[in-house]
Each structure stands twice: as C-alpha cells, then as structure tokens.
N, CA, C and O of each residue as an XYZ file, in Angstrom:
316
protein
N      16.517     19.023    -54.228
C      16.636     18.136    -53.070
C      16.561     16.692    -53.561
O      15.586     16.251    -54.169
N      17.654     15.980    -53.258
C      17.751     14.807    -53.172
C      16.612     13.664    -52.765
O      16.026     13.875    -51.704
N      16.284     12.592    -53.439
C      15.246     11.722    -52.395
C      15.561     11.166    -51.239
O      14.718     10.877    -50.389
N      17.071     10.931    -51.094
C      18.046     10.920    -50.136
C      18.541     11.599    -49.114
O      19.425     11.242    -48.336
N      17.835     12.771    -49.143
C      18.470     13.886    -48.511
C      18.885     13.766    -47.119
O      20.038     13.776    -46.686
N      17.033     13.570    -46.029
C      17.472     13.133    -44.425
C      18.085     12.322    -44.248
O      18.890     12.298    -43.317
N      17.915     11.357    -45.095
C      18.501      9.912    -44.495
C      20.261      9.891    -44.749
O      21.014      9.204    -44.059
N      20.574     10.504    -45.520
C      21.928     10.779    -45.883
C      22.464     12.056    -44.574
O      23.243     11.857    -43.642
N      21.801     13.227    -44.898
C      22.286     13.869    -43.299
C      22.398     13.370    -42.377
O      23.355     13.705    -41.677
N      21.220     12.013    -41.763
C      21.276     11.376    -40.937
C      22.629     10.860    -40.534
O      23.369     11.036    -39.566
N      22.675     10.132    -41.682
C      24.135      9.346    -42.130
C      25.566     10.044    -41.759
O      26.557      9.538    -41.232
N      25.373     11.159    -42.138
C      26.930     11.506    -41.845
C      26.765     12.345    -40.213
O      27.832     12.484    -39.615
N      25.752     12.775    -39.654
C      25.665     13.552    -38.450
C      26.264     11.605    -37.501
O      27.213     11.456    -36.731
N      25.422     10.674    -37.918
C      25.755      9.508    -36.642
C      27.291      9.083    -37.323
O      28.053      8.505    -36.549
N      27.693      9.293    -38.472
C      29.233      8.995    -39.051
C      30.343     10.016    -38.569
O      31.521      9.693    -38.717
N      30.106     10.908    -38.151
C      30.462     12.331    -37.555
C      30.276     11.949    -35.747
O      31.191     12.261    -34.985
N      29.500     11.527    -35.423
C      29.124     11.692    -34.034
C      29.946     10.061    -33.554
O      30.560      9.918    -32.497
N      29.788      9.108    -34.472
C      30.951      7.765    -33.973
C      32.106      7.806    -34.033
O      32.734      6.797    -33.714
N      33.081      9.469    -34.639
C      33.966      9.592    -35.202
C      34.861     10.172    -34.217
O      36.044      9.923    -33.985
N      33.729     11.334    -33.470
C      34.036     12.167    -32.116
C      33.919     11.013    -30.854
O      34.563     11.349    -29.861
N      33.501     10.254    -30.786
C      33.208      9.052    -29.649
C      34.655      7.614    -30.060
O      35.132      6.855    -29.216
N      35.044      7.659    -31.652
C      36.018      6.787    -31.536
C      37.853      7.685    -31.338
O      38.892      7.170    -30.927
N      37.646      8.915    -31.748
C      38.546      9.917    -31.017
C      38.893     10.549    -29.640
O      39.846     11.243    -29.287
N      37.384      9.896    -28.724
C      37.441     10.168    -27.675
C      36.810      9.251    -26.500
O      35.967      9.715    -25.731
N      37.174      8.204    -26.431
C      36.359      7.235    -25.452
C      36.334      7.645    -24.321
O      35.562      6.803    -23.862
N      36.596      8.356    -23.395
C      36.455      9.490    -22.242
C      34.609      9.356    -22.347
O      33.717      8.825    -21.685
N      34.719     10.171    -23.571
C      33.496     11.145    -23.752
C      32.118      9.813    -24.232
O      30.911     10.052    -24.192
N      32.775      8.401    -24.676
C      31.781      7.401    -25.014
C      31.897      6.564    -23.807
O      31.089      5.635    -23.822
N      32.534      6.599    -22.931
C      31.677      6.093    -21.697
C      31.307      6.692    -21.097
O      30.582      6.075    -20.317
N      31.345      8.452    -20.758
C      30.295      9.051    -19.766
C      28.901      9.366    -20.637
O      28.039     10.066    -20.106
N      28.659      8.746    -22.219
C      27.912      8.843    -22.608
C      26.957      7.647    -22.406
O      25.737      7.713    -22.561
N      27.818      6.273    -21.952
C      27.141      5.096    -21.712
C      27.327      5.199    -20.293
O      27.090      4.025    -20.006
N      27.534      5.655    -19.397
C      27.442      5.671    -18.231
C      26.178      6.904    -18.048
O      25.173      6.196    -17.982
N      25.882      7.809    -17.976
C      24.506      8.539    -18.537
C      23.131      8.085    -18.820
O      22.025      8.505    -18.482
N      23.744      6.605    -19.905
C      21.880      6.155    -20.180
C      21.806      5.344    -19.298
O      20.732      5.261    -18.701
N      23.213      4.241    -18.815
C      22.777      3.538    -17.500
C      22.422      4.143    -16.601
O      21.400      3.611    -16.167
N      22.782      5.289    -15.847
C      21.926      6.216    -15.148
C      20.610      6.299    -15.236
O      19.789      6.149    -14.331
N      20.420      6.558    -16.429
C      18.890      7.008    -16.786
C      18.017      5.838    -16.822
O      16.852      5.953    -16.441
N      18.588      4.434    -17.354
C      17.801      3.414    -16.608
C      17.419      2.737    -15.636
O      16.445      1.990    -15.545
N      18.612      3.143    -14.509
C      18.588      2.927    -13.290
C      17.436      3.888    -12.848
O      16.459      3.244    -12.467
N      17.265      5.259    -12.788
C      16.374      6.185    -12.098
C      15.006      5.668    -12.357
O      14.101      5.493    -11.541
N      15.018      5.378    -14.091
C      13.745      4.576    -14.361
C      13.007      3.506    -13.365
O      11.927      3.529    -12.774
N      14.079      2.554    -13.445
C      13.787      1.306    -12.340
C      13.222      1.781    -10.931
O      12.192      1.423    -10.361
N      13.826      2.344    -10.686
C      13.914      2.714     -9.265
C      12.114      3.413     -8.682
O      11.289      3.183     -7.798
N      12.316      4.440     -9.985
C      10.978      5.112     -9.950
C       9.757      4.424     -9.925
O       8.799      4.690     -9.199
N       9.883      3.029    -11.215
C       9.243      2.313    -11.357
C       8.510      1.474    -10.216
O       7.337      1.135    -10.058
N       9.620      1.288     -9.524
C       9.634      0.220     -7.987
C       9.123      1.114     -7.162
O       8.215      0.631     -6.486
N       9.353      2.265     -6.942
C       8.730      2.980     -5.446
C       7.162      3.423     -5.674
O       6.299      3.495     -4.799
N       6.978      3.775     -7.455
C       5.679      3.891     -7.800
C       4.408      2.701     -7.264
O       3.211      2.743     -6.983
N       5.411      1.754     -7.322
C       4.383      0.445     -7.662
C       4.183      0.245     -5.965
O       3.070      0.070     -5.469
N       5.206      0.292     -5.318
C       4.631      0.139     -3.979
C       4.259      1.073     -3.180
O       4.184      0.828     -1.976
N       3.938      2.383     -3.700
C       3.054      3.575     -2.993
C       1.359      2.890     -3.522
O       0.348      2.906     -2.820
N       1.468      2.371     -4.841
C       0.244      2.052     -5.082
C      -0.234      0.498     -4.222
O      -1.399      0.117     -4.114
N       0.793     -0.115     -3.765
C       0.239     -1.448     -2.940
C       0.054     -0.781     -1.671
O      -0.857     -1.319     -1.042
N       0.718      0.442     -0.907
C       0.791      1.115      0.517
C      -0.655      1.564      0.800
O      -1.328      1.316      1.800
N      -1.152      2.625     -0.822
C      -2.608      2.986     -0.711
C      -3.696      2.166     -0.992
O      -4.870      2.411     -0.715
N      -3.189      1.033     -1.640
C      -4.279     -0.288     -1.721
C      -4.734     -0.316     -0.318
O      -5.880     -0.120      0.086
N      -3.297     -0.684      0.612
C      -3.302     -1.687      2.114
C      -4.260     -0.441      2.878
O      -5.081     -0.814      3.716
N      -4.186      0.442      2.694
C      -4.213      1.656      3.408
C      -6.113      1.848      3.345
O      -7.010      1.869      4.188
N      -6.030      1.960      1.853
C      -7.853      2.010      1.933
C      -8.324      0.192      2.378
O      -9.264     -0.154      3.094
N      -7.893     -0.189      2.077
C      -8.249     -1.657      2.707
C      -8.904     -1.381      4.176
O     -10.026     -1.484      4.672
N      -7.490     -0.940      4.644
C      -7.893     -0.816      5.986
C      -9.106      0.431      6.998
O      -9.671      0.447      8.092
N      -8.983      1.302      5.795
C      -9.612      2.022      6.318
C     -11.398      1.670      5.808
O     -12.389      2.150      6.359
N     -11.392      0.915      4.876
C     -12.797      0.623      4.876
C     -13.099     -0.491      5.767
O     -14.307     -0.606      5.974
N     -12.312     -1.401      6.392
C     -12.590     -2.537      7.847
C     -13.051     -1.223      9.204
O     -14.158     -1.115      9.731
N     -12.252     -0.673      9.387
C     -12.371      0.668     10.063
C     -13.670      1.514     10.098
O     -14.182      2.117     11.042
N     -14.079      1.384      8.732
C     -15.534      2.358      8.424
C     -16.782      1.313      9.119
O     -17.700      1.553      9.903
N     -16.275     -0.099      8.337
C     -17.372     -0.909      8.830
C     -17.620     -1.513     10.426
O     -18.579     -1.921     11.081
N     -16.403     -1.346     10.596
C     -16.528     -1.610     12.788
C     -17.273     -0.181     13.052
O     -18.224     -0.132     13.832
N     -16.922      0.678     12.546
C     -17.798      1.967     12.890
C     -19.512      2.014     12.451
O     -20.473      2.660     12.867
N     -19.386      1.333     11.758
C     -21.176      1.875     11.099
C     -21.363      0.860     11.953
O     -22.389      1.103     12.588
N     -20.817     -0.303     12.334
C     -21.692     -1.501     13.298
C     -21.760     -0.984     15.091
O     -22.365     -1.529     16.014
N     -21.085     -0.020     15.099
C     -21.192      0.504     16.598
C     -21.997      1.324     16.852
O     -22.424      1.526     17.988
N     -22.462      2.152     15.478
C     -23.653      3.150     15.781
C     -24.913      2.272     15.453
O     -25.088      1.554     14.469
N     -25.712      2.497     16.476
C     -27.003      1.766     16.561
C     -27.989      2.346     15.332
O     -28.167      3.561     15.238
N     -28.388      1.752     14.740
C     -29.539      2.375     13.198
C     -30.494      3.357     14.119
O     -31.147      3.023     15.108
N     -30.394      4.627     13.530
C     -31.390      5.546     13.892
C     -33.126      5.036     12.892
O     -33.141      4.544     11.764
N     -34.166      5.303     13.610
C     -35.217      4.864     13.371
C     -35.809      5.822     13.235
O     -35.771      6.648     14.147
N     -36.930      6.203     11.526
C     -37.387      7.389     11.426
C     -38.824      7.758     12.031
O     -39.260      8.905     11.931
C-alpha cells in the first residue's frame, strides 16, 4: 500500500464523479438544486424553531402573571 493510497482514490472517485457531472449537466444541476433545497429546509426549520421557542417564552411569561393574580386572590390561610 501506497502512502498515497486514500488520497489518490479520493482523487480519481471526485475526477470520475466531475467527469459524469461534466457529461451530464442535467444531472449537475438537480444535484445543485438538491443542496439548495436542503438549505432552504434548514432555514426554514431554523426560523420556526426559534419562534416556537419565543411563543413558549411569551406563553410561560404569561402564565406565571396568571399564577400571580391567582395566589393574590386567595386569601393566606392561617395555621
């Protein structure tokens, strides 16, 4: 075995794989249309994540104003 070995397989699998993509540009833009996909879903996910976490911020916010109008309506029991 070569000291070269992966890095040379490497070499000809992405020299091989730019070879099938410059023989077939069909197949190299639904391959770049794919990761834009996949960064779009990212984004997207990213964005609805972030504002479920501001929804349950607002949400316990409110429900602890809620707790405290309540503990101030029950009169302190005395032991």
């Amino acid at each position: 075995m070569t000291p070269g070995g992966p890095a040379e397989e490497a070499a000809k699998v992405a020299t091989s794989f730019m070879d099938i993509m410059r023989a077939q540009p069909l197949s190299l833009a639904l391959v770049v249309m794919n990761l834009a996909l996949l960064g779009l879903f990212y984004y997207v996910a990213a964005q609805i994540a972030e504002r479920r976490a501001n929804e349950f911020n607002t949400i316990m916010a409110q429900q602890d104003k809620i707790n405290q109008l309540f503990y101030n309506c029950v009169p302190a029991m005395k032991q």
